[in-house]
MARGU-794277 format. One line per field, with one value per atom (N, C-alpha, C): residue number from 1; chain; atom name; y, z, x. Coordinates in nm, 2 decimals, always signed. Each point is the difference from the previous one (the first is absolute). Example, Ala and Ser with C-alpha at 12.3 -4.5 7.8 and 13.67 -1.06 7.14 Angstrom:
2
resi: (1 | 1 | 1 | 2 | 2 | 2)
chain: (A | A | A | A | A | A)
name: (N | CA | C | N | CA | C)
v: (-0.57 | +0.12 | +0.12 | +0.11 | +0.11 | +0.11)
w: (+0.78 | +0.00 | +0.00 | -0.07 | +0.00 | +0.08)
u: (+1.32 | -0.09 | +0.09 | -0.04 | +0.09 | -0.08)
This chain:
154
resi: (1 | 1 | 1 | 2 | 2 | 2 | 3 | 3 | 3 | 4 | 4 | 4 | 5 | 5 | 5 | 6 | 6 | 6 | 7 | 7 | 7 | 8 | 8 | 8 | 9 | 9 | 9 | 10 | 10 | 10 | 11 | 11 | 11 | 12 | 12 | 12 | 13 | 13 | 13 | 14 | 14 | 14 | 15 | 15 | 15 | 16 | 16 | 16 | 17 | 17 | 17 | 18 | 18 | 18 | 19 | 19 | 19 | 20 | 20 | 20 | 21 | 21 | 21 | 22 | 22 | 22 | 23 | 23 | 23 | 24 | 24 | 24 | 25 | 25 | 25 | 26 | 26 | 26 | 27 | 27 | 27 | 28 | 28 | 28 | 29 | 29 | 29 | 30 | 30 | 30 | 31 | 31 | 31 | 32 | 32 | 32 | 33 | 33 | 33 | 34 | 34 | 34 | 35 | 35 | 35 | 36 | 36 | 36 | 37 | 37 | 37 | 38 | 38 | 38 | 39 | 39 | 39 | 40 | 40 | 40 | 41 | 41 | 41 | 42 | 42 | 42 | 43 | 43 | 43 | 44 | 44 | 44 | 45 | 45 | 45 | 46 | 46 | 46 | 47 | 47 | 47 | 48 | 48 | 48 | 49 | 49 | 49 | 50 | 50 | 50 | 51 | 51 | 51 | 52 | 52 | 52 | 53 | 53 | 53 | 54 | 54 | 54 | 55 | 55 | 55 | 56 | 56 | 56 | 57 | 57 | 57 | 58 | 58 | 58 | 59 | 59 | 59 | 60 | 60 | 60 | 61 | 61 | 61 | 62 | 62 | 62 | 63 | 63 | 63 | 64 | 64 | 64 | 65 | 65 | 65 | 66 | 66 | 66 | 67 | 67 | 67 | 68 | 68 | 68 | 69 | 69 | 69 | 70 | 70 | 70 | 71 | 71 | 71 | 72 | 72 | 72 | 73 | 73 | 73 | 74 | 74 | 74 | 75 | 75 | 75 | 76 | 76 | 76 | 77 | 77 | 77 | 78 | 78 | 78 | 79 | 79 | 79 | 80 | 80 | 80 | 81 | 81 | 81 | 82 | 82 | 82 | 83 | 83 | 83 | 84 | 84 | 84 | 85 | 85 | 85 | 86 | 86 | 86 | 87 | 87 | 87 | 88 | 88 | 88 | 89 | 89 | 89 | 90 | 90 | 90 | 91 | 91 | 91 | 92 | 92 | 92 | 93 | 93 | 93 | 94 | 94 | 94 | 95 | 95 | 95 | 96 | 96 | 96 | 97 | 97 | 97 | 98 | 98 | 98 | 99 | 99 | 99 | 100 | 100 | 100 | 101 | 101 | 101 | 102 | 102 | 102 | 103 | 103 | 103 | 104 | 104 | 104 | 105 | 105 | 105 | 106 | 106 | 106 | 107 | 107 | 107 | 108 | 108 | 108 | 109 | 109 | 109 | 110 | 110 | 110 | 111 | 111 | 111 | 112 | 112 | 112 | 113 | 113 | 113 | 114 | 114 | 114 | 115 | 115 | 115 | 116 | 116 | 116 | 117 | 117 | 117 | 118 | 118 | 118 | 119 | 119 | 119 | 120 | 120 | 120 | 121 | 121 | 121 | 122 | 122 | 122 | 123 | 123 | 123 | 124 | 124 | 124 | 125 | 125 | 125 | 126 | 126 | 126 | 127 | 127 | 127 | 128 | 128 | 128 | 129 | 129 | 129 | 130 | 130 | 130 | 131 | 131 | 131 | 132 | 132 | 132 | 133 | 133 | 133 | 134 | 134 | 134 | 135 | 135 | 135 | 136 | 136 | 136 | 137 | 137 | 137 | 138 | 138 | 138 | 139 | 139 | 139 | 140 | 140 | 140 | 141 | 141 | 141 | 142 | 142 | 142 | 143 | 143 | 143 | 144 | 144 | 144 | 145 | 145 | 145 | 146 | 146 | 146 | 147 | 147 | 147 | 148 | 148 | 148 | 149 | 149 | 149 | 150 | 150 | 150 | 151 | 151 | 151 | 152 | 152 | 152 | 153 | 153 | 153 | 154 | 154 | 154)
chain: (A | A | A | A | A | A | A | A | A | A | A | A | A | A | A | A | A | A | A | A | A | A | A | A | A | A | A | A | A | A | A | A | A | A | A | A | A | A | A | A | A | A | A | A | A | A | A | A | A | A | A | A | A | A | A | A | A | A | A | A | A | A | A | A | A | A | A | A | A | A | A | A | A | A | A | A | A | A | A | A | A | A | A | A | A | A | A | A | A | A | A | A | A | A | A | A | A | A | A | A | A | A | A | A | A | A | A | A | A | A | A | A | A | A | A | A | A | A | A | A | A | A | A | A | A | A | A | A | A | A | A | A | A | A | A | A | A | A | A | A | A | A | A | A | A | A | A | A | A | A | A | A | A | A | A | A | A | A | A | A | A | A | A | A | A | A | A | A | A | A | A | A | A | A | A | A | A | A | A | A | A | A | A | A | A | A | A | A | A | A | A | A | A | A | A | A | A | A | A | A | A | A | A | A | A | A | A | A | A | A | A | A | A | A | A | A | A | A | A | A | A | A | A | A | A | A | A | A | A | A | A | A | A | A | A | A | A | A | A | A | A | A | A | A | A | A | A | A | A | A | A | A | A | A | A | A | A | A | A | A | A | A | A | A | A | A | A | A | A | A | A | A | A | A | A | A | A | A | A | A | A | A | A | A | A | A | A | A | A | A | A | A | A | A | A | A | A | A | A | A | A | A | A | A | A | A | A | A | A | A | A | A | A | A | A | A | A | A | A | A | A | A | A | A | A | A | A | A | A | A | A | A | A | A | A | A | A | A | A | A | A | A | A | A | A | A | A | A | A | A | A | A | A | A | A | A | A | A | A | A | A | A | A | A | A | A | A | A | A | A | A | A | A | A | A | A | A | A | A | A | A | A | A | A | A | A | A | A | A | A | A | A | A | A | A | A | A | A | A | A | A | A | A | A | A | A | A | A | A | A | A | A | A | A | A | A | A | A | A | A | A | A | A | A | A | A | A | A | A | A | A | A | A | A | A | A | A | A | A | A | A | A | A | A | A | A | A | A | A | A | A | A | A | A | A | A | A | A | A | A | A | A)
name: (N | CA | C | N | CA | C | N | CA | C | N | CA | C | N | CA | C | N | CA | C | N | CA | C | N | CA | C | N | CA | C | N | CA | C | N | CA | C | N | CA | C | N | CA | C | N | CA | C | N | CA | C | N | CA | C | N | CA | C | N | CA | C | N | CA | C | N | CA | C | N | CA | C | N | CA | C | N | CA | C | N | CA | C | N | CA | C | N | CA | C | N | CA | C | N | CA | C | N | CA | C | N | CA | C | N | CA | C | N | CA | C | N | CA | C | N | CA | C | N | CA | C | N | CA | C | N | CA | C | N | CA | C | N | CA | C | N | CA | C | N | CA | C | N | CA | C | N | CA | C | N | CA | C | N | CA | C | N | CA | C | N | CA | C | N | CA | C | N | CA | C | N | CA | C | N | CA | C | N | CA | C | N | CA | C | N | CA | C | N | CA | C | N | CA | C | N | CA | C | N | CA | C | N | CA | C | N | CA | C | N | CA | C | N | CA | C | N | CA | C | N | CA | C | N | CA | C | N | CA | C | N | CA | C | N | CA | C | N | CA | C | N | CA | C | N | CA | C | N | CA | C | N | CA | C | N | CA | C | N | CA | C | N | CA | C | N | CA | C | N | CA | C | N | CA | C | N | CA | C | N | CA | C | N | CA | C | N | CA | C | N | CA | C | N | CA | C | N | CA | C | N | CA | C | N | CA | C | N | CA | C | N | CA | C | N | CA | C | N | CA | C | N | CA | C | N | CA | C | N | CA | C | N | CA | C | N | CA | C | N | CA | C | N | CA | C | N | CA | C | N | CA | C | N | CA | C | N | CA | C | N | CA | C | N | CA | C | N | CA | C | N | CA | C | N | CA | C | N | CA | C | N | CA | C | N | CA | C | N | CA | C | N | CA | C | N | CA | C | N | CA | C | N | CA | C | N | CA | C | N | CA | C | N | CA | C | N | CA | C | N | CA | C | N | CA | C | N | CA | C | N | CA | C | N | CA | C | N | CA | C | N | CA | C | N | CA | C | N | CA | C | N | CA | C | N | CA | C | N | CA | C | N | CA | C | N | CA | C | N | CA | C | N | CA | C | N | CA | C | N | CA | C | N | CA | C | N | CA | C | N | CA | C | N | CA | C | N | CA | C | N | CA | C | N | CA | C | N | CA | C | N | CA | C | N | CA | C | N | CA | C | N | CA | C | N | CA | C | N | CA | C | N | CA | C | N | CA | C)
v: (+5.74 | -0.03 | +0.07 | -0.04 | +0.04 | +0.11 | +0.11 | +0.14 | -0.02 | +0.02 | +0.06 | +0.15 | +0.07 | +0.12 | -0.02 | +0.06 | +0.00 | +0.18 | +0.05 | +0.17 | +0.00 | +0.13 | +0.06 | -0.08 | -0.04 | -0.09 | +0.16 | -0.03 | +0.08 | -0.01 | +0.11 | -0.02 | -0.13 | +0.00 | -0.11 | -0.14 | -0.01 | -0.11 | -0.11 | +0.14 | -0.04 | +0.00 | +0.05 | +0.00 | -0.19 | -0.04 | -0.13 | -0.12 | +0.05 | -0.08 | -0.08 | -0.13 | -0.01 | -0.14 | +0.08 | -0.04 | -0.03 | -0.07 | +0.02 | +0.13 | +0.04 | +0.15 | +0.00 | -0.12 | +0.01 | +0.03 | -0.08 | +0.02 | +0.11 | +0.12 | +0.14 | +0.07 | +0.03 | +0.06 | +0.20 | +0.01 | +0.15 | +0.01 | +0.14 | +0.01 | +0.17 | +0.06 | +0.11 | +0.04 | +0.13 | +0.04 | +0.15 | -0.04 | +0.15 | +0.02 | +0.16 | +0.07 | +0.16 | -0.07 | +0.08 | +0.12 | +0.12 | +0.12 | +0.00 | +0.03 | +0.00 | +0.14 | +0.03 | -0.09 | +0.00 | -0.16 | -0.11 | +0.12 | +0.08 | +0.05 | +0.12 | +0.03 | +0.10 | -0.05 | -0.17 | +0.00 | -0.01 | +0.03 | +0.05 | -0.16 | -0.06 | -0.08 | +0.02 | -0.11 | -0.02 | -0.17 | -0.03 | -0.14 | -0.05 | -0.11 | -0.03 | -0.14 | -0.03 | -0.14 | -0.07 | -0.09 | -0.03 | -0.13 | +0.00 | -0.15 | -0.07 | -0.09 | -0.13 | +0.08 | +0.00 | +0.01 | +0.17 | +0.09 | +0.13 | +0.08 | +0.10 | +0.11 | +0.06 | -0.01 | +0.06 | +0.15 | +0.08 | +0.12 | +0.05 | +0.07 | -0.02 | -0.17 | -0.01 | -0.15 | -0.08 | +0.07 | -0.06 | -0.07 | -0.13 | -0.02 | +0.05 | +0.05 | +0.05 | -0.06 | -0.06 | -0.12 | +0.10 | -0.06 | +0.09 | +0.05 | +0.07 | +0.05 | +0.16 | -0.09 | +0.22 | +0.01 | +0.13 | +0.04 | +0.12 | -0.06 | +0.12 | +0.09 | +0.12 | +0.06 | +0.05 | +0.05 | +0.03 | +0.14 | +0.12 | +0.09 | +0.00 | -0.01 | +0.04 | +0.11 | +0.12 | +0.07 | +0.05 | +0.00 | +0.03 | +0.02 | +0.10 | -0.01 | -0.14 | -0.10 | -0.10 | -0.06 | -0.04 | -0.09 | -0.01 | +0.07 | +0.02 | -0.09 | +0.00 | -0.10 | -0.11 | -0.08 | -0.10 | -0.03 | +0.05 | -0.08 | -0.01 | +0.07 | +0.05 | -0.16 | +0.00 | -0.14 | -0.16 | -0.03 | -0.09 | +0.02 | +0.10 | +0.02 | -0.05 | +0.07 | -0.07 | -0.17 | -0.04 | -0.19 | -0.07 | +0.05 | -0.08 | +0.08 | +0.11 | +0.10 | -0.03 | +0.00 | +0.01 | +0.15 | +0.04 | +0.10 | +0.07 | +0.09 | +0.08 | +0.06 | -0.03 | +0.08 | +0.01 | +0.11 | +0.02 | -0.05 | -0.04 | +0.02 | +0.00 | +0.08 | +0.04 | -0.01 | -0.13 | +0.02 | -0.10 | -0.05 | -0.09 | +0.01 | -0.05 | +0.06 | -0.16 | -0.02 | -0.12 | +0.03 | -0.15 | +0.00 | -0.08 | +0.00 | -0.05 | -0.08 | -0.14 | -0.02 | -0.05 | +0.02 | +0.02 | -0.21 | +0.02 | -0.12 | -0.06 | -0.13 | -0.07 | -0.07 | -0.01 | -0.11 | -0.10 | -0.09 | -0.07 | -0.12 | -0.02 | -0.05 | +0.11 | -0.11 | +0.07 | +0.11 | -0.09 | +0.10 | +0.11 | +0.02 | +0.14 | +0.07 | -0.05 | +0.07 | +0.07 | -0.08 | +0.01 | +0.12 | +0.00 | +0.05 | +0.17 | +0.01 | +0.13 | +0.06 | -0.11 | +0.03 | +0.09 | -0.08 | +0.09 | +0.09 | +0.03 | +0.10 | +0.16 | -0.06 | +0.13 | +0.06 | -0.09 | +0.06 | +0.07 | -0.04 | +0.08 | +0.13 | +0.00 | +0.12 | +0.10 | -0.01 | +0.02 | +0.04 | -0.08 | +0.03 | -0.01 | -0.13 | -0.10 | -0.15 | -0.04 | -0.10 | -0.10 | -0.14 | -0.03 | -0.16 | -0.02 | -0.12 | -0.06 | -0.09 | -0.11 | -0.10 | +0.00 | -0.12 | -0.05 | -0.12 | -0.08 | -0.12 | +0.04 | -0.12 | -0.11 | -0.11 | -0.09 | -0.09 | -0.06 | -0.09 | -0.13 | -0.10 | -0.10 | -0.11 | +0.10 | -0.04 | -0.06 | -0.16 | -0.04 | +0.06 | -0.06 | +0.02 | -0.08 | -0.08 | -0.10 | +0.06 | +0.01 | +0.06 | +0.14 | +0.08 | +0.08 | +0.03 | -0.12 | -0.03 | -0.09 | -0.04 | -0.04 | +0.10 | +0.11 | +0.07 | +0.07 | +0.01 | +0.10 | +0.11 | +0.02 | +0.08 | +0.05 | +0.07 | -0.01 | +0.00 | -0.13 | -0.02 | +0.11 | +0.07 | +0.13 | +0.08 | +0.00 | +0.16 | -0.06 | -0.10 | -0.04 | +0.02 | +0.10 | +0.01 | +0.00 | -0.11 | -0.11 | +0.10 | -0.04 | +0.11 | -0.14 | +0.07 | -0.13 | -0.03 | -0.14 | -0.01 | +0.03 | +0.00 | +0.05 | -0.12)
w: (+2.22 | -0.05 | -0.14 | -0.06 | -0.18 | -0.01 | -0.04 | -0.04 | -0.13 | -0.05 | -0.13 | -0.03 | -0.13 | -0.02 | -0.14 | +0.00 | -0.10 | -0.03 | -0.15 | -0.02 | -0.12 | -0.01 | -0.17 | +0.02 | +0.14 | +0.00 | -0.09 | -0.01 | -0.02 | +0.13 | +0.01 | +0.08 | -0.03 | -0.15 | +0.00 | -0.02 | +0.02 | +0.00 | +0.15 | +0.07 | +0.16 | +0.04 | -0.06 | +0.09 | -0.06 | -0.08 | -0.04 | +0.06 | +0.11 | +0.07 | +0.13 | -0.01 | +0.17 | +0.04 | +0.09 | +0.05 | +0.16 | +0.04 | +0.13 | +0.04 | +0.11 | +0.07 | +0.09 | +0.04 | +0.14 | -0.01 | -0.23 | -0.02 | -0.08 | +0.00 | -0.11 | +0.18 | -0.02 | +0.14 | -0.08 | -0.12 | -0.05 | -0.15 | +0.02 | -0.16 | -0.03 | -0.16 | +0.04 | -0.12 | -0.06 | -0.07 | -0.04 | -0.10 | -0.05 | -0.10 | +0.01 | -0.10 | -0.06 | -0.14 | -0.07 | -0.06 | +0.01 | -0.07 | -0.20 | -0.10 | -0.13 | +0.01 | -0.02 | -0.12 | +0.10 | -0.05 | +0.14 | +0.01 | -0.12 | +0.01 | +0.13 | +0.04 | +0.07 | +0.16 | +0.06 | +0.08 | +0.12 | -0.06 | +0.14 | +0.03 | +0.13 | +0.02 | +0.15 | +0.02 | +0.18 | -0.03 | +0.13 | +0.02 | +0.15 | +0.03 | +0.09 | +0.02 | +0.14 | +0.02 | +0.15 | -0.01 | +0.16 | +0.02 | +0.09 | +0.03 | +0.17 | -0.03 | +0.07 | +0.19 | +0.02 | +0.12 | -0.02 | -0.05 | +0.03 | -0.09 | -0.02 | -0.14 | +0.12 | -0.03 | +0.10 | -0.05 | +0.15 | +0.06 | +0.06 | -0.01 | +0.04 | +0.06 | +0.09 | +0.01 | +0.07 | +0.02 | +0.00 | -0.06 | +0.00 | -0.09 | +0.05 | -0.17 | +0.08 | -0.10 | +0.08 | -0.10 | -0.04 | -0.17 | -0.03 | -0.12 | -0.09 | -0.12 | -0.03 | -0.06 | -0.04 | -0.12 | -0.04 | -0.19 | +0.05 | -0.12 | -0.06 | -0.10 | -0.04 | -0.14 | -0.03 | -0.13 | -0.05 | -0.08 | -0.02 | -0.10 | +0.01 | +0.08 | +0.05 | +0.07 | -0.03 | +0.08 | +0.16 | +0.07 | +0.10 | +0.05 | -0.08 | +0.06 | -0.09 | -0.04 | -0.01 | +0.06 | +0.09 | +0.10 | +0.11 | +0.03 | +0.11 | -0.06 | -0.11 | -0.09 | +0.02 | -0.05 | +0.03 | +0.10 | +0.07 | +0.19 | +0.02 | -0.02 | +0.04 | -0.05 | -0.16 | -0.06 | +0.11 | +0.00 | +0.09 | +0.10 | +0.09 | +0.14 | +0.02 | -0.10 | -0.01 | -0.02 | -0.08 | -0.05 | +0.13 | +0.04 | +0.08 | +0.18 | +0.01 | +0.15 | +0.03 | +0.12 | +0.02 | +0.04 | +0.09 | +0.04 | -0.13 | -0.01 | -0.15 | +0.07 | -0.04 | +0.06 | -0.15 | -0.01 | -0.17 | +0.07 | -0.09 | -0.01 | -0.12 | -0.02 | -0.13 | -0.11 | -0.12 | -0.12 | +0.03 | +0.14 | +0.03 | +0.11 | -0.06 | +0.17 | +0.02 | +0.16 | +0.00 | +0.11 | -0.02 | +0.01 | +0.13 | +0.11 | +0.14 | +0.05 | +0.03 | +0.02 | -0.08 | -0.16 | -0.10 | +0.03 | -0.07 | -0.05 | -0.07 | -0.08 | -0.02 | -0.17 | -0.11 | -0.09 | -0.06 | +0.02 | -0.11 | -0.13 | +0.00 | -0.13 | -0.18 | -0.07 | -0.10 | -0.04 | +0.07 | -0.09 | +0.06 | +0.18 | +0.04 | -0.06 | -0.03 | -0.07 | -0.11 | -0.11 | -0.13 | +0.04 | +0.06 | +0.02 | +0.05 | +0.07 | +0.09 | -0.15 | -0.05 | -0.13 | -0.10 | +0.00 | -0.11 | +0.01 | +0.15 | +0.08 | -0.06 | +0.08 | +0.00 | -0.17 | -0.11 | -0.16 | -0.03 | +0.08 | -0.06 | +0.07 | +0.14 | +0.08 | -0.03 | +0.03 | -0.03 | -0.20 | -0.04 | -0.17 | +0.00 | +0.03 | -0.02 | -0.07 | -0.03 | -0.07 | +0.13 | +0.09 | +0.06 | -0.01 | +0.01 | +0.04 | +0.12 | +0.03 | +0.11 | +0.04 | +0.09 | +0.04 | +0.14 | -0.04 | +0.11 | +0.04 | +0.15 | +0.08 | +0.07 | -0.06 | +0.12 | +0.06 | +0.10 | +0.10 | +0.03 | -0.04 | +0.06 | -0.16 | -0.11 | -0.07 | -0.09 | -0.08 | -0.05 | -0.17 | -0.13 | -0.09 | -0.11 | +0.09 | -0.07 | +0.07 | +0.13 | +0.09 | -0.12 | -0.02 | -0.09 | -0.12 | -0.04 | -0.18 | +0.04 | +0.11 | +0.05 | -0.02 | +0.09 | -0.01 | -0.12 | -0.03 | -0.13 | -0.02 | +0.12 | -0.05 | -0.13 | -0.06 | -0.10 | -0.01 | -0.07 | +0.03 | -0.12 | -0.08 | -0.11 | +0.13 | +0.08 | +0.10 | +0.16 | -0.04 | +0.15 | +0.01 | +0.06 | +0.03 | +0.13 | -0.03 | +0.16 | +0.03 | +0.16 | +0.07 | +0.05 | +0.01 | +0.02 | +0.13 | +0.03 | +0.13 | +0.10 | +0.13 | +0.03 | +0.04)
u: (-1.34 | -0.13 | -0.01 | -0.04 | -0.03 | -0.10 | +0.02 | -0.03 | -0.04 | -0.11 | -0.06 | -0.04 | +0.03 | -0.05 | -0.10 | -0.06 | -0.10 | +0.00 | +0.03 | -0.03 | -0.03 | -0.01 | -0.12 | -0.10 | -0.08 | -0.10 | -0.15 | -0.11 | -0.07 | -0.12 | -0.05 | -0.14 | -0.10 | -0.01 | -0.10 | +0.04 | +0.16 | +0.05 | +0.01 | +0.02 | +0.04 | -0.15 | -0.12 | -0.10 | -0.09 | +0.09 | -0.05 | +0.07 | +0.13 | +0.08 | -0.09 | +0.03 | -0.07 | +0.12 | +0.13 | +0.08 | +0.00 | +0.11 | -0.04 | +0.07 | -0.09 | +0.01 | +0.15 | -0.03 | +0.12 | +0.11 | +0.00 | +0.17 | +0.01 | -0.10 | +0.05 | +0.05 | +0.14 | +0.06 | +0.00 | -0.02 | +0.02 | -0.07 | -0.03 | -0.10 | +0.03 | +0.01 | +0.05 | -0.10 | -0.06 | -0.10 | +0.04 | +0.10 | +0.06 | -0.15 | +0.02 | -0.11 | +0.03 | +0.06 | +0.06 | -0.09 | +0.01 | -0.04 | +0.04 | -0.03 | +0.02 | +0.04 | +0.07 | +0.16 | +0.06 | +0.06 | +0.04 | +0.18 | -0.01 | +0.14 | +0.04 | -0.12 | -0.01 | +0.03 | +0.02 | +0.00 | -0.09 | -0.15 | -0.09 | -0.03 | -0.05 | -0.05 | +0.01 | -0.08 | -0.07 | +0.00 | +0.06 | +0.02 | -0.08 | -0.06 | -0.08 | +0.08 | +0.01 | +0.06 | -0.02 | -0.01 | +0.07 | +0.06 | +0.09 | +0.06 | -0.04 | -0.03 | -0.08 | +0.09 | +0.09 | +0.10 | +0.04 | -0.09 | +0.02 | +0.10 | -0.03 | +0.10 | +0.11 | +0.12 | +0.10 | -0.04 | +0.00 | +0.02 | +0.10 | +0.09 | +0.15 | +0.04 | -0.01 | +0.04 | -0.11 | -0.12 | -0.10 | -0.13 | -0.03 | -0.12 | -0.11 | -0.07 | -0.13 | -0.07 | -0.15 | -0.10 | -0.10 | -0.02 | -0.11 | +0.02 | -0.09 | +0.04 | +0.07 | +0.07 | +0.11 | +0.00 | -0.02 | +0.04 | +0.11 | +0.08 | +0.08 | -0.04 | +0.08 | -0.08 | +0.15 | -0.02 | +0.15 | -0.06 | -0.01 | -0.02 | -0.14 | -0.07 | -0.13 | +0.02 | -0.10 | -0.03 | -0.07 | +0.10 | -0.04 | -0.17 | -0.04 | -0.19 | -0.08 | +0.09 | -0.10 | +0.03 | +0.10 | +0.01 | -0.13 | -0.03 | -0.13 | -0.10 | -0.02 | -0.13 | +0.05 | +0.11 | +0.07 | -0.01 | +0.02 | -0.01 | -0.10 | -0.15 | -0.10 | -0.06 | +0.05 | -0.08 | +0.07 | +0.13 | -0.01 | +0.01 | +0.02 | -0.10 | -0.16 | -0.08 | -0.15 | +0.02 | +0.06 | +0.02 | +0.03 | +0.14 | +0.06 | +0.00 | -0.04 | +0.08 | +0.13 | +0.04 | +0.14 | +0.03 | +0.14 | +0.04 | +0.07 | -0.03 | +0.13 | +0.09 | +0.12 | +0.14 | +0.09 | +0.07 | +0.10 | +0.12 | +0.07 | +0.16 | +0.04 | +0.07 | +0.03 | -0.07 | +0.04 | -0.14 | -0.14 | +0.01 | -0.08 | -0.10 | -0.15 | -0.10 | -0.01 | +0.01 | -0.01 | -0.20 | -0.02 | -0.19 | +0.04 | +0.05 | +0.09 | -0.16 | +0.01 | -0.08 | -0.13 | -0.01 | -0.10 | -0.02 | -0.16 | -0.03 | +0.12 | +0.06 | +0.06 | -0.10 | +0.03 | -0.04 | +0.13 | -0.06 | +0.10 | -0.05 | -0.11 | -0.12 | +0.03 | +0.05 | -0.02 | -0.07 | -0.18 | -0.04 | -0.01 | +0.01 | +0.00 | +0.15 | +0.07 | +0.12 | +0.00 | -0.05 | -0.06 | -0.10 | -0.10 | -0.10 | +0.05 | +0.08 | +0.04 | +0.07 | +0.10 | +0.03 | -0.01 | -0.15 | -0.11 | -0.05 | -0.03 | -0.05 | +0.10 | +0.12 | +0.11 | +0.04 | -0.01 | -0.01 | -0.09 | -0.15 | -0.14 | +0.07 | -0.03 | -0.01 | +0.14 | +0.11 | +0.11 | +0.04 | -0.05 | +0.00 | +0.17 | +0.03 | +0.14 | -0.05 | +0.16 | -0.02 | +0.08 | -0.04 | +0.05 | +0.06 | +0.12 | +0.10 | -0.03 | +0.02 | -0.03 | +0.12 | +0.08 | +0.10 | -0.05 | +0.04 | -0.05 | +0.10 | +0.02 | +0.16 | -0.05 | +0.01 | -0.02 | +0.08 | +0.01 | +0.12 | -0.10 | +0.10 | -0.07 | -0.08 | +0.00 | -0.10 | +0.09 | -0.04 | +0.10 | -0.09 | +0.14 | -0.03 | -0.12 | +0.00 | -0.15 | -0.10 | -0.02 | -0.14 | -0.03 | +0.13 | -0.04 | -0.05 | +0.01 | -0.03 | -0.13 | -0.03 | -0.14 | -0.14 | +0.08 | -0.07 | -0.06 | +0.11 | -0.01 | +0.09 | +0.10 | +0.06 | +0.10 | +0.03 | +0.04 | +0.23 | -0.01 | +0.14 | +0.10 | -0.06 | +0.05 | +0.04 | -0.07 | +0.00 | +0.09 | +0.05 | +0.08 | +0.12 | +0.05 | +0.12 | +0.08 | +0.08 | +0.02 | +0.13 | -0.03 | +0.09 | +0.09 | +0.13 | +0.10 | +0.00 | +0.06 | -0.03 | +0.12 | +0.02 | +0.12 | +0.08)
């Protein structure tokens, strides 16, 4: 089945998408710290059939962080804990939200998006996978064919 990726989307780009839901299977919402040289960011995502956990899927939303400081991770979980709930458990640079509410609508994408730049004081990226979705339904929509980059098929 034919895979689409869509990235360097922006918050207010993806929050003007209205695709079908069924076929975005993953969405990922890096949010870069200035100076992008420095490495810091926190990434939020989730995929439709669960984030592998050693060899288990677990459904629901996870962020990673990379060069964040340990005492701000507690705020971070604390903000989508309140949005979404869900169980928190770490593994390594990732807390996963086990169990958390689920979005897949542009605009709540876009929107959580915008959310995590104010709060957080990052600048944030947007990719978005879908299966199933052909290349015209996409250009239907609106999505933007600059930002598609097709995953081969097997």
């Amino acid at each position: 089945m034919v895979r689409l990726r869509y990235w360097k989307l922006t918050a207010d780009e993806v929050k003007e998408f209205s695709y079908p839901e069924d076929k975005l299977i993953n969405w990922d919402i890096k949010c870069v710290r200035e100076p992008e040289e420095e490495a810091r960011f926190i990434g939020v995502f989730m995929y439709r059939d669960g984030a592998a956990m050693d060899y288990t899927p677990v459904k629901g939303i996870v962020y990673y962080h990379n060069n964040i400081k340990r005492d701000e991770l507690p705020s971070i979980t604390k903000f989508l804990k309140k949005k979404f709930g869900g169980e928190e458990f770490e593994k390594g640079e990732r807390i996963f939200l086990k169990n958390s509410d689920e979005i897949y609508s542009g605009k709540d994408i876009g929107g959580l998006a915008k959310e995590l730049e104010s709060t957080f004081k990052t600048k944030a990226t947007i990719t978005l996978e879908f299966q199933g979705l052909s290349e015209d339904e996409a250009k239907e929509v609106g999505l933007p064919e600059a930002k598609l980059l097709p995953i081969p098929g097997k």
